[in-house]
C-alpha positions in Angstrom: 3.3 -18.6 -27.8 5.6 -17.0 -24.8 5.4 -16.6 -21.5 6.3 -14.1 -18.7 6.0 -15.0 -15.3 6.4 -12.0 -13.1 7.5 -12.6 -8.7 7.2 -9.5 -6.4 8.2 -11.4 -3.4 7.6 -9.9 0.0 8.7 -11.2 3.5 5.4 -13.3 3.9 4.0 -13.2 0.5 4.9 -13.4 -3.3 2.6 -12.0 -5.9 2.4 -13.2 -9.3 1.3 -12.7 -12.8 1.5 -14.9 -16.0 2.0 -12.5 -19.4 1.3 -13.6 -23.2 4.3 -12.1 -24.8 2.3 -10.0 -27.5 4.0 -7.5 -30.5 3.0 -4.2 -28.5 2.7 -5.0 -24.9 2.7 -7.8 -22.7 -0.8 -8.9 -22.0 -2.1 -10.3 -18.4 -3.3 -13.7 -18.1 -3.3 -15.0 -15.0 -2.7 -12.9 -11.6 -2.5 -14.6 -8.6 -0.2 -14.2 -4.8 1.0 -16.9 -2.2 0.1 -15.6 1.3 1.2 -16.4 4.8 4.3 -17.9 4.1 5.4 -19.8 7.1 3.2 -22.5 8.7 -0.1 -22.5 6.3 0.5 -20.5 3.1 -2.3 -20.2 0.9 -2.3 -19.4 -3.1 -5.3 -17.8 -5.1 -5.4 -16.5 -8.6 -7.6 -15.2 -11.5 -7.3 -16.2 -14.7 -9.0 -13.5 -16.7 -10.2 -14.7 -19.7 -13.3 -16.0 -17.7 -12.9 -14.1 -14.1 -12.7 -17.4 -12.8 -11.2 -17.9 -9.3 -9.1 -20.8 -7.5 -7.5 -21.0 -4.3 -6.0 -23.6 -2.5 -4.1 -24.4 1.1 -0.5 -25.5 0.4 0.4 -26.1 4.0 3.7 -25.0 5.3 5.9 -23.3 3.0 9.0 -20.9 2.7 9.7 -18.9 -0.5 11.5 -21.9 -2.4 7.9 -24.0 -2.1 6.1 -21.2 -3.1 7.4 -20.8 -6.0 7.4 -24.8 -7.0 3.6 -24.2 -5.6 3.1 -21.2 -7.9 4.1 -23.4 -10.9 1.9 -26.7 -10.0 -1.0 -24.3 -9.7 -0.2 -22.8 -13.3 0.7 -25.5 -15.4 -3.1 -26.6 -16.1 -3.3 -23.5 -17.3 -0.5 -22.5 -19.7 -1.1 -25.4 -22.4 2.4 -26.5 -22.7 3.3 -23.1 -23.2 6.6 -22.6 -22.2 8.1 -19.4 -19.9 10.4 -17.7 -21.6 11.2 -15.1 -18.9 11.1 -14.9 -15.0 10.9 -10.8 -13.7 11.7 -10.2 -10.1 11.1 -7.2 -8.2 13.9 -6.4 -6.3 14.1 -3.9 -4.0 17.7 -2.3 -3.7 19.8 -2.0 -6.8 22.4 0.4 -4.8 24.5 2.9 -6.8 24.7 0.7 -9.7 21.7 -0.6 -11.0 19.8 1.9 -12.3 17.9 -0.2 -15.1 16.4 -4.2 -15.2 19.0 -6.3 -15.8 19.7 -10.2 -16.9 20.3 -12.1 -13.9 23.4 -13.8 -13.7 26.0 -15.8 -10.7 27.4 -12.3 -10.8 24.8 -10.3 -10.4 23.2 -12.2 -7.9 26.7 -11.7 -5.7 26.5 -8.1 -6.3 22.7 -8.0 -5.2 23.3 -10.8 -2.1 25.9 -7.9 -1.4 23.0 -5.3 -1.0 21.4 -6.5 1.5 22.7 -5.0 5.0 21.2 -1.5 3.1 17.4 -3.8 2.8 18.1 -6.3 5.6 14.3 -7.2 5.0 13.6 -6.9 1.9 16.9 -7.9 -0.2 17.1 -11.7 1.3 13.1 -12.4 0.1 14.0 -11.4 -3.1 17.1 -13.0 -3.7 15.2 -16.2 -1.7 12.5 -16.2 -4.6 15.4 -15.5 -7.7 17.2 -18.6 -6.4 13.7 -20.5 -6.1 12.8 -19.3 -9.8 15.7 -20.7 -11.4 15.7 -23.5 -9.8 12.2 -23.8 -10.8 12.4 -22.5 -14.0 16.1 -23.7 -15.2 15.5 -22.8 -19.3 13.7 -19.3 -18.5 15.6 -15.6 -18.9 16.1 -14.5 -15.1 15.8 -10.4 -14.9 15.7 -8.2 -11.6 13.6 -5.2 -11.4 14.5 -2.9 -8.9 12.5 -0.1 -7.0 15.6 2.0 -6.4 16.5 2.5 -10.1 13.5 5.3 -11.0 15.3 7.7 -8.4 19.0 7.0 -9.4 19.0 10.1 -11.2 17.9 12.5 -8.2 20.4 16.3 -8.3 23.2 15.4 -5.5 21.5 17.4 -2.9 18.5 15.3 -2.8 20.8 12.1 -2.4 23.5 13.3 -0.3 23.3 13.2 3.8 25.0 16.1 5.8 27.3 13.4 7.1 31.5 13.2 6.1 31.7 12.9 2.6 33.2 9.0 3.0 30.2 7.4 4.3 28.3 9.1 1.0 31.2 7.3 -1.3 30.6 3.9 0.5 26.6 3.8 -0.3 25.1 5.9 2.7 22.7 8.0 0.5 19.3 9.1 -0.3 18.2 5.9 -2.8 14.4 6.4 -3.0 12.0 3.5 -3.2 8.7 2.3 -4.5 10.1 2.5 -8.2 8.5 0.2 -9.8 5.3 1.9 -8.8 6.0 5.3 -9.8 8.0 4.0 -13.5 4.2 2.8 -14.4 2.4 6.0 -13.0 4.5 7.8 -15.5 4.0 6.0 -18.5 -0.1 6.0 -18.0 0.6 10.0 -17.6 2.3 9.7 -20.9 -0.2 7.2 -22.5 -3.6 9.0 -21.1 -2.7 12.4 -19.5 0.1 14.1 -22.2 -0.5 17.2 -20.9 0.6 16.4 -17.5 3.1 13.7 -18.7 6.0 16.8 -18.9 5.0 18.7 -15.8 5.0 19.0 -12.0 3.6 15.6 -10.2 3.9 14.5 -6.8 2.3 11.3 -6.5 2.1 9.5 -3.4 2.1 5.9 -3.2 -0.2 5.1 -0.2 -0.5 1.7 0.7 1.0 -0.4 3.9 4.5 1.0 2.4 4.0 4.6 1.6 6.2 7.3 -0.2 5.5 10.3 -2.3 7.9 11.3 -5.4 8.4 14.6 -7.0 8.5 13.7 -10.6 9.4 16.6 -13.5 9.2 15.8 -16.9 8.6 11.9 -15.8 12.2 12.2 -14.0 12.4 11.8 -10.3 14.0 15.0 -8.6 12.7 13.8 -5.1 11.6 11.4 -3.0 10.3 11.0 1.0 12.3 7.4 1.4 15.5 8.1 1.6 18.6 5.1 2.8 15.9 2.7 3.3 12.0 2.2 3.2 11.4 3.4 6.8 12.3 7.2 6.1 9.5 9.5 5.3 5.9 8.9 5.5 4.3 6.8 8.6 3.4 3.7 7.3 1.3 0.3 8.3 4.2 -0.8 10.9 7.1 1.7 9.6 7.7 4.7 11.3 8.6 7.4 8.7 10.9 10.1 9.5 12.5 10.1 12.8 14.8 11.7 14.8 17.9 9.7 15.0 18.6 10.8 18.5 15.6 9.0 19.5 17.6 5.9 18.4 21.0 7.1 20.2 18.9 7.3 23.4 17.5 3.9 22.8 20.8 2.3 22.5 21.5 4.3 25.7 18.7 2.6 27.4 19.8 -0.9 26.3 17.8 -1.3 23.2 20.0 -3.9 21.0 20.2 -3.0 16.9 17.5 -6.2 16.8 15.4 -5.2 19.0 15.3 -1.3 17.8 15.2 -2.9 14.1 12.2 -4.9 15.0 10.2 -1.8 16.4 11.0 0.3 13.4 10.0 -2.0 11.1 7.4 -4.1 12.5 5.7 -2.2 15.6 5.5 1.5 14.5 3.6 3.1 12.2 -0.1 3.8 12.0 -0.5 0.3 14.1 2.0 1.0 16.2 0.0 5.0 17.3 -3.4 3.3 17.1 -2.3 0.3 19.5 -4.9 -1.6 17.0 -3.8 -2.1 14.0 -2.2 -1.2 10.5 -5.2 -1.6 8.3 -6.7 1.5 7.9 -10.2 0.7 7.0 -10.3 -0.4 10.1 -8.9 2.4 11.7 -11.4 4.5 9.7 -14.6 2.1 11.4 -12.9 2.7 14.9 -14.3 5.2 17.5 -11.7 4.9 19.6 -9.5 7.9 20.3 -6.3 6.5 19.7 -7.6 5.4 16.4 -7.9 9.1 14.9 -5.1 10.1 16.3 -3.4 8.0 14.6 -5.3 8.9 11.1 -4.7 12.5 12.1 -0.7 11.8 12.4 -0.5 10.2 9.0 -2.6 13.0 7.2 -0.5 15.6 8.4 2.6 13.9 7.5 1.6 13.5 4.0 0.1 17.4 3.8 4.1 18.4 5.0 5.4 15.9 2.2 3.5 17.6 -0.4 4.3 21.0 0.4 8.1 20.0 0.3 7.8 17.8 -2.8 6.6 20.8 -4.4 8.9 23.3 -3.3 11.6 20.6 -4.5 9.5 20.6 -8.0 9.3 24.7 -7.8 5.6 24.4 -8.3 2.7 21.5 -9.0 0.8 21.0 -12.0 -0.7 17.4 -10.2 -0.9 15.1 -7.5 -1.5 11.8 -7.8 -2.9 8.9 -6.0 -2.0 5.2 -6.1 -1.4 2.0 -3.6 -3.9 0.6 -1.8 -5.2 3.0 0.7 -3.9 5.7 -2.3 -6.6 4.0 -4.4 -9.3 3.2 -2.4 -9.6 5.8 1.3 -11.5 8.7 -0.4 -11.8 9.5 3.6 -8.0 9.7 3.4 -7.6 11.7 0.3 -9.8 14.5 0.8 -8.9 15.2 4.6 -5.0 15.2 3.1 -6.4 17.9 0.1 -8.2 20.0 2.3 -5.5 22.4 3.9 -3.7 21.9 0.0 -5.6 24.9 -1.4 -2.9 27.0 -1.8 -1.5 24.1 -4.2 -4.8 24.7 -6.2 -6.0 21.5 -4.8 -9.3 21.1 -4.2 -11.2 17.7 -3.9 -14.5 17.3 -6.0 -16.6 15.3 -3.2 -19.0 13.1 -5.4 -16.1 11.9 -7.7 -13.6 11.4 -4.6 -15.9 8.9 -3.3 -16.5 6.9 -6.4 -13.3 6.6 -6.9 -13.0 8.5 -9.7 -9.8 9.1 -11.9 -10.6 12.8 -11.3 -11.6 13.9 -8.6 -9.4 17.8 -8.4 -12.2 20.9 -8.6 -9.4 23.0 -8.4 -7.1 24.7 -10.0 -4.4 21.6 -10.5 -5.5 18.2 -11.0 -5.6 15.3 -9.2 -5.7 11.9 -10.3 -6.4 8.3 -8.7 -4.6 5.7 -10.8 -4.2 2.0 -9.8 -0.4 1.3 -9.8 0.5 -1.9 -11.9 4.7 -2.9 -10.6 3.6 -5.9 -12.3 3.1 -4.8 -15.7 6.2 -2.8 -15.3 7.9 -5.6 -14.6 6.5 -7.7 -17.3 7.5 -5.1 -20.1 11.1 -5.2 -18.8 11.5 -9.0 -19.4 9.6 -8.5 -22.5 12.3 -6.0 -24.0 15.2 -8.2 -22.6 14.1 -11.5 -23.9 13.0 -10.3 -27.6 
């Protein structure tokens, strides 16, 4: 019996999974994260044969101890089994990696080489791939990476209105949240044929958001663009901004750390509300500031929708995934309701159970849990066999 061991490493977490390497499709056994890496990091998981739940404090720990952390934890559990293959999510892949790929000294230079366009993302990644093989010396290494769905976007959805050298030295429209949208297309394929070859936006809602414009399970178009803070507010991101507004902060003295540390970390829905970036709390809140802050992020993603249609020439669906995506029926039908001329319409009872339907219009729309682990998981299975 083989094992997959999946890492989607974030800057203060790393989720896992632990895959039976099966004829068809790689099935779940274990699913698990680290969280609050730094000072007191603490690891759960599930192993779902029985539901049953452990958790456990492991103290201070960086991404390297996380991972030997990860493995302690499992090895009671895997009966000797051995892990044939290690999948990593990786979040840039740059102009040439448009696929999963075997890890090698050589692709790890060309990926540590990546990261001034994810400054922080690319180094947890590449943190947890070193930690991994270290870890796991016999196993297959392979990166997965979010950029690769969108590498094959028309040139005028990549290309920024800036001279044409910065475009040949990597300054382009790369698109995100790949992983993500690669598994929302194959459950269209596997459950939903009839949309699996037409017109989807789906928007990936969670405390990173984006929305894709998919055709014929192709991405044409996507609201994150050079990096992950482009388009859609976010938790702490600020979505599209004006980039005088950062020209008049260097003006005022604002260094690039400084500037880099408010984009990422201080913006966003948390950053309008002055509270926070969790928006069930945000949805609890009276305060004014609070729905402002909701109202902001609903209207951005109404504007994305319209233009992710008018990049598909039409919509045939919309879907729903991510965390608040999955789960803020608040959320979904207040960002529906001036969508009517989309044929959009929101059936109320089914939108707040969660449904997988809940369109009473015209053109469907779906909630589907997103699954970037499975994805990955089925990438090391078809690279190890």
């Amino acid at each position: 019996m083989s094992l997959i061991l999946t890492l989607n490493a974030g800057s203060s977490s790393i989720k896992f999974s632990v895959y039976l390497q099966d004829h068809d499709e790689p099935n779940e056994l274990i699913v698990g994260q680290v969280e609050n890496l730094g000072p007191a990091a603490r690891l759960s998981m599930t192993i779902n044969a029985d539901a049953a739940e452990h958790s456990s404090e492991i103290g201070a720990a960086d991404h390297s101890l996380a991972v030997k952390a990860i493995l302690k934890a499992l090895e009671p559990h895997l009966h000797g089994e051995s892990v044939i293959g290690v999948g990593h999510r990786v979040v840039h892949g740059g102009v040439e990696f448009d696929k999963p790929v075997l890890l090698d000294e050589d692709v790890i230079e060309r990926l540590s080489a990546l990261t001034p366009l994810a400054p922080l993302h690319q180094p947890h990644n590449l943190a947890c791939i070193h930690a991994a093989i270290a870890t796991f010396p016999q196993a297959q290494q392979v990166a997965c990476f979010d950029t690769a769905f969108h590498r094959g976007h028309p040139w005028v959805n990549d290309t920024f209105a800036l001279p044409k050298r910065f475009y040949e030295q990597g300054v382009r429209r790369y698109g995100f949240h790949g992983l993500s949208y690669d598994y929302i297309s194959s459950e269209l394929a596997r459950s939903h044929g009839d949309l699996a070859n037409s017109k989807i936006v789906v928007a990936h809602l969670g405390n990173g958001a984006s929305m894709c414009a998919i055709n014929q399970g192709k991405s044409v178009g996507s609201t994150m663009g050079f990096s992950a803070l482009d388009g859609l507010p976010m938790g702490t991101r600020c979505g599209q901004l004006d980039p005088g507004v950062l020209l008049y902060l260097m003006d005022q003295g604002h260094g690039s750390s400084e500037i880099s540390r408010i984009l990422y970390k201080e913006s966003g829905i948390k950053g309008l509300s002055g509270m926070t970036s969790d928006m069930r709390e945000l949805l609890a809140s009276d305060a004014d500031d609070a729905k402002k802050a909701i109202d902001y992020y609903v209207f951005r993603i109404q504007r994305e929708v319209g233009a992710m249609a008018a990049i598909l020439g039409g919509l045939d669906g919309l879907v729903f995934c991510g965390g608040i995506g999955e789960n803020a029926s608040e959320i979904r039908e207040r960002i529906v309701e001036h969508l009517g001329f989309l044929g959009l319409k929101v059936d109320k009872s089914a939108n707040t159970a969660n449904a997988l339907n809940i369109g009473a219009g015209t053109t469907p729309i779906l909630v589907i849990p997103t699954d970037e682990e499975r994805v990955i998981a089925r990438a090391v299975d078809q690279l190890t066999k």
